[in-house]
Every structure is written in C-alpha cells, then in structure tokens.
N, C-alpha and C positions, 0 to 999 in steps of 0.2 A: 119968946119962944126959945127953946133948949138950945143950944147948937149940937146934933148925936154925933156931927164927921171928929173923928178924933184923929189926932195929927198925926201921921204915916197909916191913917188905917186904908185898908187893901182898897183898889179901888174898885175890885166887882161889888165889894161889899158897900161902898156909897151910891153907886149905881142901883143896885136892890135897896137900899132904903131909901132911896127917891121914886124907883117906878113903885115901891107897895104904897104909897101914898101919894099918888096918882091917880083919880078918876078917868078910867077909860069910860069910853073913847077918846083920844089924847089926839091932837098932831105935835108935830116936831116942837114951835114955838112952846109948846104947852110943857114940854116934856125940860126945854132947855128953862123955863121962867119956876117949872116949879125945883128944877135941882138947884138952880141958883138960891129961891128963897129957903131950900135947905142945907142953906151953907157947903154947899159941894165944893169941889176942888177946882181949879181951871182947868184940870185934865180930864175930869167928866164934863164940866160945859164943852169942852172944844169935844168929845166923843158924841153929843147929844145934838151938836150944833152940827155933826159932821154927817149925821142922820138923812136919808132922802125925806122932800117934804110931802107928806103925806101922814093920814090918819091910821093911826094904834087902834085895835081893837082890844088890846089885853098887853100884858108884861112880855108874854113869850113872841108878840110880833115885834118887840121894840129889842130885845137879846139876840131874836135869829140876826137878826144887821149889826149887832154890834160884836156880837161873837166873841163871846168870856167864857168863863165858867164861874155859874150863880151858884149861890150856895140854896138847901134846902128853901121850898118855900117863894122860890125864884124861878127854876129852873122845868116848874111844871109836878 
C-alpha cells in the first residue's frame, strides 16, 4: 500500500485523507486503527485518540469535535 502522508504535509489534510477513506458508521477505535494503517502522523493518532468514545455517522460528525479547517470535499 502507497504511503500518501508526505512529510510536513498539513495536518487537516491527513486527517481528510483518513476519514474519506473511512466506512461510516465509524467509532473512535475505528477511526484511530484506520489513520494509523494510513500512515498518519502521531499527531493525528493522539487528535483521533483524543476523540469522545462514541460512534460517527459520517466525516462532518468526526471535524465538529476536532475543529480544523477541512479543505473542500471534507468540510461538507
């Protein structure tokens, strides 16, 4: 599998390419297992891990808690 996180890239942008590839409905574990297997950064696992536990229906319930700004495509 590719690795796409490229080294200094922004971190809302690894965030959005972890939840688009993401089968909601998600809980927290789900969210923190799949940004890991996409080589995310340890400062999106500790933001994902930092998550209440509870189930995701979709991207925009997993941003309002984390509160970035997503780029297109993310953000609704």
């Amino acid at each position: 599998m590719a690795n796409s996180a490229i080294p200094g890239e922004a971190i809302n942008l690894q965030i959005s390419d972890v939840l688009s590839e993401v089968t909601y409905p998600v809980n927290k574990d789900g969210l923190v297992d799949a940004a890991r297997e996409a080589g995310a950064s340890n400062e999106v696992l500790a933001m994902l891990d930092g998550l209440p536990e509870q189930d995701y229906s979709n991207i925009e319930a997993v941003t309002a808690l984390i509160g970035g700004s997503f780029g297109p495509g993310v953000s609704g």
